[in-house]
N, CA, C and O atoms as a GROMACS GRO file, in nm:
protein
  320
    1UNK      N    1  -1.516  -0.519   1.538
    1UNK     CA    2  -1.528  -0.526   1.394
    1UNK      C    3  -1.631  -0.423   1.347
    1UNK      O    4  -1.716  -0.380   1.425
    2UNK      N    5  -1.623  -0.387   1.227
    2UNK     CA    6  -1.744  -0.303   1.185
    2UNK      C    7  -1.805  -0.391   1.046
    2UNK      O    8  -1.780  -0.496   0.987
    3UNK      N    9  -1.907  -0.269   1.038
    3UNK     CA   10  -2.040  -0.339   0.910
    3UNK      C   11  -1.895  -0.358   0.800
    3UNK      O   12  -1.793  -0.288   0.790
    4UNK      N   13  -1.934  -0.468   0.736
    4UNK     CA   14  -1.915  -0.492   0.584
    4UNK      C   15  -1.927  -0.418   0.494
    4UNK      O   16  -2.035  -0.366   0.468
    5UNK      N   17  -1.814  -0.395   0.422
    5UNK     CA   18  -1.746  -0.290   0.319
    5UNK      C   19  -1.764  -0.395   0.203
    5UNK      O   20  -1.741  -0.516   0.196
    6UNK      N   21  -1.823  -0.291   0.100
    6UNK     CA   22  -1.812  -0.351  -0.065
    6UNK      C   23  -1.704  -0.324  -0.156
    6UNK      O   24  -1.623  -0.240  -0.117
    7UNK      N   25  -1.678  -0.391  -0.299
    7UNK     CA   26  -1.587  -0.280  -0.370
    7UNK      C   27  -1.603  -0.200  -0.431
    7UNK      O   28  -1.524  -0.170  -0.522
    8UNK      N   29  -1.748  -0.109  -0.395
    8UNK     CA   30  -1.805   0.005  -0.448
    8UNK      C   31  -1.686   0.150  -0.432
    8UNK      O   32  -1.665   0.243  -0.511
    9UNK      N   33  -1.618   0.114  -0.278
    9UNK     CA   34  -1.574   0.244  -0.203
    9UNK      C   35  -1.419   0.213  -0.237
    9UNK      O   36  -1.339   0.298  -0.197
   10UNK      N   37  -1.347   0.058  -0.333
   10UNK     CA   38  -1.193   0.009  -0.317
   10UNK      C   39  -1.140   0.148  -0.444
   10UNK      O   40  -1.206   0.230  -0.510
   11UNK      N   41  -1.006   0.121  -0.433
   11UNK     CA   42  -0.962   0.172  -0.507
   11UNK      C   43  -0.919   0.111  -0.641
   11UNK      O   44  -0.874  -0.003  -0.644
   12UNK      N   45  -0.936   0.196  -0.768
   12UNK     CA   46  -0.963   0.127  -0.873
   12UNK      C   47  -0.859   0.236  -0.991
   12UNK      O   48  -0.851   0.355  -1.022
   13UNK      N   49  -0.796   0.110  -1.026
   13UNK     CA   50  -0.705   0.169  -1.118
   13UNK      C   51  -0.720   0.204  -1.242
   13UNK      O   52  -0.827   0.169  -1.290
   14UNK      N   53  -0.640   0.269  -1.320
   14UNK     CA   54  -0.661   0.292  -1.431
   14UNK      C   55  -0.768   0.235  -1.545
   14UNK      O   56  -0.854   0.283  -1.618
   15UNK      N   57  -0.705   0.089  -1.514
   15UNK     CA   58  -0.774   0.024  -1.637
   15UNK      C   59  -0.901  -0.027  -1.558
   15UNK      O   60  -0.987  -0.083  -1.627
   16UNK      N   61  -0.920  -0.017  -1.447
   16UNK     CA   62  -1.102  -0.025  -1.398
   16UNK      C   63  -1.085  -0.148  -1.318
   16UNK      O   64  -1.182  -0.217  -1.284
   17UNK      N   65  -0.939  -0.182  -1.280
   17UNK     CA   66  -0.943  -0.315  -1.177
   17UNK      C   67  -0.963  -0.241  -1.036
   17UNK      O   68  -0.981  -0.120  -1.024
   18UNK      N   69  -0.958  -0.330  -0.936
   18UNK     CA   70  -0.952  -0.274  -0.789
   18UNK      C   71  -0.852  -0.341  -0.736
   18UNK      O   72  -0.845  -0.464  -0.735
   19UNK      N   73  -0.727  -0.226  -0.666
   19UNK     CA   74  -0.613  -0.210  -0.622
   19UNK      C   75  -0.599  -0.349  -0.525
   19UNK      O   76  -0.595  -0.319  -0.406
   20UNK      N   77  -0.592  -0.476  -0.547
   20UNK     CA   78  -0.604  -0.570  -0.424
   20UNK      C   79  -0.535  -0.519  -0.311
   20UNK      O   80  -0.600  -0.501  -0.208
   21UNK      N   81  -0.397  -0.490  -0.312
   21UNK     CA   82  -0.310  -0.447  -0.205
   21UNK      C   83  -0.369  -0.351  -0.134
   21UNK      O   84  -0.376  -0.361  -0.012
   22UNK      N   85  -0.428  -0.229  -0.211
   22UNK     CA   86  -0.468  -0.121  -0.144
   22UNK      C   87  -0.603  -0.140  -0.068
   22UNK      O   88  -0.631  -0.083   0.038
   23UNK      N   89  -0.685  -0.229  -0.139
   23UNK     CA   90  -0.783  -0.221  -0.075
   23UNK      C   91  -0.824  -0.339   0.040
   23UNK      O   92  -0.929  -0.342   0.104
   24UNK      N   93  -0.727  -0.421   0.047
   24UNK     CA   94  -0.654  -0.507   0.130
   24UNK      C   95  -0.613  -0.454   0.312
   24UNK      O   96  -0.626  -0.488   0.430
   25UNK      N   97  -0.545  -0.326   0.202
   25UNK     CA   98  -0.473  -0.250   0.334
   25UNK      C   99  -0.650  -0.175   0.395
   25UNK      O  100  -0.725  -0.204   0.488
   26UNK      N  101  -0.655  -0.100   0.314
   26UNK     CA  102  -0.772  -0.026   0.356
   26UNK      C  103  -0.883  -0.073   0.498
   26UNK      O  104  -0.922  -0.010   0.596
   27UNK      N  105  -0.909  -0.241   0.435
   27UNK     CA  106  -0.955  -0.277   0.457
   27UNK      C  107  -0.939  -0.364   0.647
   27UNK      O  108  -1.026  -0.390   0.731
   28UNK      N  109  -0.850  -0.375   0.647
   28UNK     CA  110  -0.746  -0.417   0.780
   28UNK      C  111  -0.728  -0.292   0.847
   28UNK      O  112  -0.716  -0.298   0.969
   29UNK      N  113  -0.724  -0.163   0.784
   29UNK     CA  114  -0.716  -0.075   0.902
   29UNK      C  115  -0.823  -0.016   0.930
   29UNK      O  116  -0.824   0.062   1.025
   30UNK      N  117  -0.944  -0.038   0.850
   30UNK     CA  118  -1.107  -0.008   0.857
   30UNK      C  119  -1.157  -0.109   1.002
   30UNK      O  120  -1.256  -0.070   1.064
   31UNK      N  121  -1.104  -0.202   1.037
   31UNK     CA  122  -1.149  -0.257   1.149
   31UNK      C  123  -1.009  -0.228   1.268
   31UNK      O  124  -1.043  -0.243   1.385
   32UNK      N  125  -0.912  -0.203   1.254
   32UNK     CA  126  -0.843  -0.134   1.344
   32UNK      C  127  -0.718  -0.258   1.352
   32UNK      O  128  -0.611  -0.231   1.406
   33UNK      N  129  -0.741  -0.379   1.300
   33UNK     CA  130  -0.578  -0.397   1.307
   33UNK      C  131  -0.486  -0.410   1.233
   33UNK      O  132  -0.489  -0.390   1.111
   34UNK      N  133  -0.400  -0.442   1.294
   34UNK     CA  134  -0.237  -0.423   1.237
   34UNK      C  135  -0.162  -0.538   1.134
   34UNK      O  136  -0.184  -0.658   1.156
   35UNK      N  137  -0.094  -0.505   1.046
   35UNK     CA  138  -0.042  -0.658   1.028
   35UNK      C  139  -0.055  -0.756   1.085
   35UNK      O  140  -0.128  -0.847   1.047
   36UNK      N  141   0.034  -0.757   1.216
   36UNK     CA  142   0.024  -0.927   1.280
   36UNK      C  143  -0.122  -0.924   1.347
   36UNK      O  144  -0.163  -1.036   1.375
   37UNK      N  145  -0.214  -0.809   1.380
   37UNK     CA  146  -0.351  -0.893   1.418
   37UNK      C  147  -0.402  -0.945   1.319
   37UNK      O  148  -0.472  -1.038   1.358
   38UNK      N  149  -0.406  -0.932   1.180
   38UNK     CA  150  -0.452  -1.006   1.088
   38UNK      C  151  -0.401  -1.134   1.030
   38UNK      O  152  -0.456  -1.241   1.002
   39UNK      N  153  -0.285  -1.092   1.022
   39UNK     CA  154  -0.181  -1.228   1.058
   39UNK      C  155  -0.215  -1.305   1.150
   39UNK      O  156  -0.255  -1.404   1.088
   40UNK      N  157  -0.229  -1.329   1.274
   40UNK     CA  158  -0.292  -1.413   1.302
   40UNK      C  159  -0.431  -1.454   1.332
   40UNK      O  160  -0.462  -1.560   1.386
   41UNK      N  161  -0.512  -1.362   1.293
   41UNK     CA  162  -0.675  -1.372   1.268
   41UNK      C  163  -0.639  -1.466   1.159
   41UNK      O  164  -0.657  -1.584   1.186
   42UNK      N  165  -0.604  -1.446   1.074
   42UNK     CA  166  -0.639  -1.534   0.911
   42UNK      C  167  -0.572  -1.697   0.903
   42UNK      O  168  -0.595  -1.797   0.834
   43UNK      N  169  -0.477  -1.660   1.015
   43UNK     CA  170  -0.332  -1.753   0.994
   43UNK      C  171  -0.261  -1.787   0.880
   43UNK      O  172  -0.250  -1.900   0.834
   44UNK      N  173  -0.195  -1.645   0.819
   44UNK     CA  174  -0.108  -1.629   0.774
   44UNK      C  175   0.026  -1.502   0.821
   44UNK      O  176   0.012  -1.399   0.887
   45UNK      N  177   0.136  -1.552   0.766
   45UNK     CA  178   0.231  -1.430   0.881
   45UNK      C  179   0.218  -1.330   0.790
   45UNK      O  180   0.164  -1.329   0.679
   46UNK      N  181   0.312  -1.192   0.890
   46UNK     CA  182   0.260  -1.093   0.881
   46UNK      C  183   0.341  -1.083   0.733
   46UNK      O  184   0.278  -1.040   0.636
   47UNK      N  185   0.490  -1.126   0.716
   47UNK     CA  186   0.520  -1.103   0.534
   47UNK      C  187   0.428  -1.171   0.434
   47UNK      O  188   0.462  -1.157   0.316
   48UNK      N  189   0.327  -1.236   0.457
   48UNK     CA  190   0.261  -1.244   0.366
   48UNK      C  191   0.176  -1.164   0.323
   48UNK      O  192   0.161  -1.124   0.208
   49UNK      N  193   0.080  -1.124   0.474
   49UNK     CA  194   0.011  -1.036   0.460
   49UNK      C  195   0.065  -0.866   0.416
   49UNK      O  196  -0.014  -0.774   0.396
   50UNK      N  197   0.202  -0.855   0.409
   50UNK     CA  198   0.286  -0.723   0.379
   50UNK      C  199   0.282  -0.720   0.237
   50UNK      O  200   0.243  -0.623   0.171
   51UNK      N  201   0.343  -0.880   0.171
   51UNK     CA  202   0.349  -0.905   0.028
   51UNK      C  203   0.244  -0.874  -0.068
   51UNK      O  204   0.257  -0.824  -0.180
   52UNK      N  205   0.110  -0.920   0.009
   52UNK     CA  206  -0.046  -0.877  -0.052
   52UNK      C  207  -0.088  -0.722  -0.050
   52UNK      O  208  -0.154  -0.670  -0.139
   53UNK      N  209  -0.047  -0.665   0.046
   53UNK     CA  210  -0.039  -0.521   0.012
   53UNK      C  211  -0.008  -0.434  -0.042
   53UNK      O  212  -0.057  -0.321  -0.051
   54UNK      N  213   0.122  -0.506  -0.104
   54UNK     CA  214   0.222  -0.444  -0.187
   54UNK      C  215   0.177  -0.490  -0.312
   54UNK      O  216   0.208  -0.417  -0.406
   55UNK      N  217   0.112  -0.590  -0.340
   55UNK     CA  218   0.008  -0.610  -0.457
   55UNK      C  219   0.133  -0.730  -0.523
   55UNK      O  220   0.154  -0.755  -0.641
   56UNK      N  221   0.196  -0.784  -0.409
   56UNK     CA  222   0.302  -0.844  -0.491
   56UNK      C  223   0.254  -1.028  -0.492
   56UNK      O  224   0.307  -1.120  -0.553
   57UNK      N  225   0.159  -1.028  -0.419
   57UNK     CA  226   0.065  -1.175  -0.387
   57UNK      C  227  -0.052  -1.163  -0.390
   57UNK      O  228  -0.099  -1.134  -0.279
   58UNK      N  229  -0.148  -1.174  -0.496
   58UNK     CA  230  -0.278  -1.199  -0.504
   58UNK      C  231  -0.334  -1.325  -0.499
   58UNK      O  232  -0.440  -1.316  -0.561
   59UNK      N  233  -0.317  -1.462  -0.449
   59UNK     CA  234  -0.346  -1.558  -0.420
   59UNK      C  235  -0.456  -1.579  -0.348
   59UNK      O  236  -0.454  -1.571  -0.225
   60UNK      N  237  -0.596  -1.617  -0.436
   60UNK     CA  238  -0.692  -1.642  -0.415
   60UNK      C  239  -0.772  -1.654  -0.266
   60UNK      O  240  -0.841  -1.582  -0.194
   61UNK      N  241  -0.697  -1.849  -0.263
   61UNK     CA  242  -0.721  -1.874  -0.137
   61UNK      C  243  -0.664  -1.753  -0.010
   61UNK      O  244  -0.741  -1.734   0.084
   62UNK      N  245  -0.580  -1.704  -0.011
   62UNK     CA  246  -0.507  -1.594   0.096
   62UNK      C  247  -0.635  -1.501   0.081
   62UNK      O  248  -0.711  -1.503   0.178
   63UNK      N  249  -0.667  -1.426  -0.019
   63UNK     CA  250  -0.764  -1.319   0.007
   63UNK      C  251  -0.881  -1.382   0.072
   63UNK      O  252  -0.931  -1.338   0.176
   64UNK      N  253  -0.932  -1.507  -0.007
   64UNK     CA  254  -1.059  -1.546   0.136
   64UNK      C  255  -1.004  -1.538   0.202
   64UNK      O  256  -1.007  -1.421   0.238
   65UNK      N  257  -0.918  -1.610   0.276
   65UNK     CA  258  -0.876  -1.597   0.431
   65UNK      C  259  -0.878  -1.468   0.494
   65UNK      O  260  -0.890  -1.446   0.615
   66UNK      N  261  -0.864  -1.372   0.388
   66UNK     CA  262  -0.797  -1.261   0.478
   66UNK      C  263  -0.986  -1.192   0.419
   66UNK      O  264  -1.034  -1.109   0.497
   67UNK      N  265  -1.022  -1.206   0.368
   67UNK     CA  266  -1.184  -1.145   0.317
   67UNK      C  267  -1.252  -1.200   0.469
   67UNK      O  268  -1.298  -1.111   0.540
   68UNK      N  269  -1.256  -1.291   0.502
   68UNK     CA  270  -1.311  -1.392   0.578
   68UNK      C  271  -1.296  -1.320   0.750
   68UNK      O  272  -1.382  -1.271   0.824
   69UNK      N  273  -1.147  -1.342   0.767
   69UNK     CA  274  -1.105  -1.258   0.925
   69UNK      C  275  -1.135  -1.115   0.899
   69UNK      O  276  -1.165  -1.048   0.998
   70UNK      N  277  -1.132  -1.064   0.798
   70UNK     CA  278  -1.225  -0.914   0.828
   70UNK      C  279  -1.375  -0.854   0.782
   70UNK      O  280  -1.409  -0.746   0.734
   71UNK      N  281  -1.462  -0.999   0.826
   71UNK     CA  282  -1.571  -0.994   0.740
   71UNK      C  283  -1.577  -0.899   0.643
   71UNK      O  284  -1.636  -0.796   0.675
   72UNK      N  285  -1.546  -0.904   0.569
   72UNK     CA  286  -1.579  -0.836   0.455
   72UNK      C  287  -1.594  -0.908   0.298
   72UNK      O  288  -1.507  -0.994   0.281
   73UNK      N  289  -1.682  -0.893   0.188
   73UNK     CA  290  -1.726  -1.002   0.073
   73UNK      C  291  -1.560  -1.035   0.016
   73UNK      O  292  -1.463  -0.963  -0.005
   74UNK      N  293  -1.577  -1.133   0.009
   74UNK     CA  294  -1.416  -1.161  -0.147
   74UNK      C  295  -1.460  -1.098  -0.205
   74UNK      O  296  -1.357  -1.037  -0.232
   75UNK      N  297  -1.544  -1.040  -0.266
   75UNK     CA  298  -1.558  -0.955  -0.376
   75UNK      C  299  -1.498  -0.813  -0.342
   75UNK      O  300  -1.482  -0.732  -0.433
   76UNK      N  301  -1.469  -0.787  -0.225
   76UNK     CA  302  -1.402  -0.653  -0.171
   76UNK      C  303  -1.248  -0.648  -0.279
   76UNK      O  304  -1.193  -0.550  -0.327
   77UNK      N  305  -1.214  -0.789  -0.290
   77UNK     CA  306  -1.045  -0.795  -0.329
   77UNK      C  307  -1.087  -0.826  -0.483
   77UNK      O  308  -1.009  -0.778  -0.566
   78UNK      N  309  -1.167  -0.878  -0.521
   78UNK     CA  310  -1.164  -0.890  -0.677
   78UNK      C  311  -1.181  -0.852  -0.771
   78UNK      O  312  -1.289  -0.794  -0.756
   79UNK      N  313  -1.135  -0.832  -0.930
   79UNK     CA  314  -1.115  -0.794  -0.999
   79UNK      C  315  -1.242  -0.726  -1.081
   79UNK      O  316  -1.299  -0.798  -1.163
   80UNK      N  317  -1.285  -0.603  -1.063
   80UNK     CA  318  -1.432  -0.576  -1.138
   80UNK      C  319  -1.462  -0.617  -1.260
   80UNK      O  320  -1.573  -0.593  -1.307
   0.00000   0.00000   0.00000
């Protein structure tokens, strides 16, 4: 695993939100795994974790989970 990432460095859209999907993804390949290693680090499968990337599932509880298995703050995924 590496040090803890803020959403200083996420990507941030137009209107000044931060990209959940993108920085989701970012964030999962900043510690080196793959869909299903996070998938089952978090215990959720890997189409869920695909769906959240695609920015098509922002569901709270899921981002802790998935904030959580890649130490990194919930605030990495939330809305500035």
């Amino acid at each position: 695993m590496t040090d803890s990432m803020s959403n200083a460095g996420a990507p941030v859209t137009s209107r000044g939100y931060v990209d959940i999907g993108d920085a989701v993804r970012r964030s999962r390949e900043a510690v080196g795994y793959s869909v299903e290693d996070l998938a089952l680090t978090c215990g959720l499968t890997g189409a869920e974790i695909t769906r959240i990337e695609l920015g098509d599932d922002v569901d709270p509880d899921k981002l802790r989970r998935i904030a959580a298995a890649l130490r990194v703050p919930t605030s990495t995924f939330l809305l500035n």
